[in-house]
C-alpha positions as CSV (number, residue, x, y, z in Angstrom):
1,X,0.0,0.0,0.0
2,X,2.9,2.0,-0.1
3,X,5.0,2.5,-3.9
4,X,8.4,3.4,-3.5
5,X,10.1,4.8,-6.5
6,X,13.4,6.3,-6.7
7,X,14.4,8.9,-9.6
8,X,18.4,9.3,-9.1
9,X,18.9,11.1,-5.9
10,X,14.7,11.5,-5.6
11,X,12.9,9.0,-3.4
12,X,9.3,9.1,-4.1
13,X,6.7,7.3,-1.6
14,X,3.5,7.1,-2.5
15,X,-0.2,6.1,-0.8
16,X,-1.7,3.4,-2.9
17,X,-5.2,2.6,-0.9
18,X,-6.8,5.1,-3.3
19,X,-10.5,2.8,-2.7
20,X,-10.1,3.4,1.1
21,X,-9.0,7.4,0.5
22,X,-5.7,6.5,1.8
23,X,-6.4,5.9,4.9
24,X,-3.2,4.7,6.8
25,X,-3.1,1.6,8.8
26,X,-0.7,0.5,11.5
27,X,1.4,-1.3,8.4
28,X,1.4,1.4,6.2
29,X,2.8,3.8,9.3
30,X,5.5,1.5,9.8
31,X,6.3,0.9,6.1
32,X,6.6,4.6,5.5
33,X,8.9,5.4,8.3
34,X,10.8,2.5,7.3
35,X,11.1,3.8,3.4
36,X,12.0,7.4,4.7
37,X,15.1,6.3,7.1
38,X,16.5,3.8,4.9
39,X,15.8,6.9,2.0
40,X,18.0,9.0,4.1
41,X,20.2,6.7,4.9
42,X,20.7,5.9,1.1
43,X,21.6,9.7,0.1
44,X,18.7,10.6,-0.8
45,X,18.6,14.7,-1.6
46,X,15.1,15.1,-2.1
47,X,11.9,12.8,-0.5
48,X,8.4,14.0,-2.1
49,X,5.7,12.4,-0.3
50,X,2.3,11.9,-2.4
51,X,-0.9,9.6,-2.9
52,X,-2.9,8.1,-5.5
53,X,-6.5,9.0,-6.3
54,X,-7.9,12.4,-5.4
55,X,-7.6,12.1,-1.5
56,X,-4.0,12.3,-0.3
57,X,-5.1,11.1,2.9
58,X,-8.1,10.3,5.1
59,X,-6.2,10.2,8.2
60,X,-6.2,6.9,10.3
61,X,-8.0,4.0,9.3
62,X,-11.2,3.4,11.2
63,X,-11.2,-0.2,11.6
64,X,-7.6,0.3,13.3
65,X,-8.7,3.3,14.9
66,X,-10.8,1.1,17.1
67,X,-8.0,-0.7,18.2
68,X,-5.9,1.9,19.5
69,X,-3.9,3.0,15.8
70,X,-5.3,6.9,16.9
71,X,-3.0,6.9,20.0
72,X,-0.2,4.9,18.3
73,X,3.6,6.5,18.6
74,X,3.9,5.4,15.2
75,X,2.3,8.2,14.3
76,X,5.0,10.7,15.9
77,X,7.8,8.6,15.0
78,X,6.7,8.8,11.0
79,X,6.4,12.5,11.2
80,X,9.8,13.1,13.3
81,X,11.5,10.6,10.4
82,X,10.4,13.4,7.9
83,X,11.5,16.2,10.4
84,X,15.0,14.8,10.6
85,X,15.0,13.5,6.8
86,X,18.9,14.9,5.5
87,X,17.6,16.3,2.1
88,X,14.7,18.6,0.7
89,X,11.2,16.8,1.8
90,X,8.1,17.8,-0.6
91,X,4.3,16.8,0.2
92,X,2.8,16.9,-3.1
93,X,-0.9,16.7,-1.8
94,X,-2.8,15.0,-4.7
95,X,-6.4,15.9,-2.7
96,X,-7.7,16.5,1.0
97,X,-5.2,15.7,3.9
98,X,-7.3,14.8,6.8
99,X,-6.8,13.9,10.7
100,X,-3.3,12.4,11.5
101,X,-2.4,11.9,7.6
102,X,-1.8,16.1,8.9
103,X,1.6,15.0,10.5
104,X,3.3,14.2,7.7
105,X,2.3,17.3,5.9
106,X,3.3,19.1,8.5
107,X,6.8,17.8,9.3
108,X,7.4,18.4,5.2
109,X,9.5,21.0,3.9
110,X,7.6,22.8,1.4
111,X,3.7,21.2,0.9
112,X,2.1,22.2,-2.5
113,X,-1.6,21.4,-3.1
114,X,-4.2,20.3,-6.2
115,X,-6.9,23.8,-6.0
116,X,-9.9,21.1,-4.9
117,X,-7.7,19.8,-1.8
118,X,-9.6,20.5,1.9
119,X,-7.5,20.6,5.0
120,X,-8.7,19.4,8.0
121,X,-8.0,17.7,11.5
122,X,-11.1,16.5,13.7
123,X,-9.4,15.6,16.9
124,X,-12.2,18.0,18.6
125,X,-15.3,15.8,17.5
126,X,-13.9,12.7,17.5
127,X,-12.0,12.6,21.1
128,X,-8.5,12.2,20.3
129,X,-5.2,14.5,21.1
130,X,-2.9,15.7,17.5
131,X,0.3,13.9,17.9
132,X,2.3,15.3,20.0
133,X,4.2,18.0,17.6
134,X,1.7,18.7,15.1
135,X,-0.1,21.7,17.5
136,X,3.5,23.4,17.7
137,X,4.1,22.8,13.8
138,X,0.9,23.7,13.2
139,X,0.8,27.1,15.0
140,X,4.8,28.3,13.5
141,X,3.6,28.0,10.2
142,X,0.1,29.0,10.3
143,X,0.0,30.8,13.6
144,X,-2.0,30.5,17.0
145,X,-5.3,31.9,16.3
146,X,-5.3,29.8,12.8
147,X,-4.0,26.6,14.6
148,X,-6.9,26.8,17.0
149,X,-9.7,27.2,14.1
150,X,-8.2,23.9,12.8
151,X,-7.7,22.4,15.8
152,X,-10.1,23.8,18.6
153,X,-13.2,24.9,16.1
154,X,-12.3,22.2,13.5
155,X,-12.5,23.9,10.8
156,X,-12.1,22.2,7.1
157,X,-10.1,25.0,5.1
158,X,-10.0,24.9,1.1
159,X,-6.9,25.1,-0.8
160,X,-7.0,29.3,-1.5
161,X,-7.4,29.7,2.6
162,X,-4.5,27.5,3.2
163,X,-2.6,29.0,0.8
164,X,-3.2,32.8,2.4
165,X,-2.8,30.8,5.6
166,X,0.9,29.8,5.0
167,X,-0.7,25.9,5.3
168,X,0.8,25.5,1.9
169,X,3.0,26.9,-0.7
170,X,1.6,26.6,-3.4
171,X,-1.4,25.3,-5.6
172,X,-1.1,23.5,-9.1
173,X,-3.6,21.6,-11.1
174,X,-3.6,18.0,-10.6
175,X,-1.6,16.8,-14.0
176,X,1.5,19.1,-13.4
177,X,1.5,17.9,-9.5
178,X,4.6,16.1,-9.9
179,X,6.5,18.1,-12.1
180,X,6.3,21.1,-9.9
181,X,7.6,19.1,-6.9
182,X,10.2,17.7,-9.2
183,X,10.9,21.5,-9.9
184,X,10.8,22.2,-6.4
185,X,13.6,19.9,-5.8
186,X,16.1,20.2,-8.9
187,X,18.5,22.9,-7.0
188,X,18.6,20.1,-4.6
189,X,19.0,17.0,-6.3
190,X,22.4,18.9,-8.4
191,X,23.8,20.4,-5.3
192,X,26.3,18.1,-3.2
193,X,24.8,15.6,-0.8
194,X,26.4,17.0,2.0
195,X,25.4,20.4,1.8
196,X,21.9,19.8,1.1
197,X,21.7,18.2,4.9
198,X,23.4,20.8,6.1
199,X,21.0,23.1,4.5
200,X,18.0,21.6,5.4
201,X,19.3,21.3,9.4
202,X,19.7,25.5,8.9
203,X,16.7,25.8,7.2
204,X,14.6,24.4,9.8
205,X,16.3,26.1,12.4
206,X,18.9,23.3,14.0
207,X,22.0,25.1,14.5
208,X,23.7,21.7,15.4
């Protein structure tokens, strides 16, 4: 349920339960961490994170969800692998991103959007707590008062908002999805491996 593909120095992971809206289970948590550590460890420069379908993500899947999957660490542990990745890392959002599919958005570098995407992350109604660094990722790129309408009011934002929100980058229509992350990434994927990591460490604010 998860296709790997890799394009040079480009590791591309893709969600491929497009006829249950990609909703991640357990498995697919694990896999994915799995893919984006052994990515890094690899050299990848670039990871661009995407789905199939026209949902990137429902969230968590509800059968699992019943069994304890919406207060799994595997959840925090995929989003910190993307946090820590040593390259550029993309989320090329093919549709909605919903509930705790909003981790790994959120951990990604730059997040780019179709214009018919919806962002939104019900832990309010349905009884959960976010994983533990989504609220503070959440509120430095969109801010408090916007971080509470998604998470305290649950708001469902369209792609325009989040864009004027700083929730994304940018929009692009669905068929040049990929090229535009691939554009995104090109500086990256000719610039030495070394100082892309040591880029992306600066970039997100590790002085280490």
């Amino acid at each position: 349920m998860i296709k790997a593909e890799v394009m040079g120095s480009c590791c591309i992971l893709r969600l491929a339960r497009s006829e249950k809206a990609n909703a991640l289970t357990g498995a697919m948590l694990q896999d994915l961490r799995a893919a984006i550590v052994s990515a890094g460890d690899s050299g990848a420069k670039a990871l661009i994170l995407t789905g199939e379908g026209r949902v990137f993500s429902a969230g968590a899947d509800l059968d699992e969800m019943a069994n304890g999957l919406g207060t799994s660490p595997a959840w925090e542990a995929l989003s910190g692998s993307i946090a820590t990745f040593p390259g550029l890392t993309i989320a090329a959002l093919n549709g909605t991103l919903a509930g705790g599919a909003t981790g790994m958005a959120l951990a990604c570098d730059i997040r780019i959007a179709v214009p018919t995407a919806q962002f939104f992350y019900p832990v309010m109604r349905l009884g959960y707590l976010p994983q533990p660094s989504d609220p503070a990722r959440l509120t430095e790129i969109v801010g408090p008062g916007r971080a509470r309408m998604i998470l305290l009011a649950g708001q469902r934002i369209g792609a325009d908002e989040a864009l004027a929100w700083g929730l994304i980058d940018r929009i692009t229509p669905p068929e040049a999805l990929m090229d535009t992350a691939m554009a995104l990434a090109a500086d990256a994927l000719a610039a030495d491996q070394t100082h892309v990591a040591a880029l992306a460490r600066l970039a997100r604010g590790d002085q280490a």
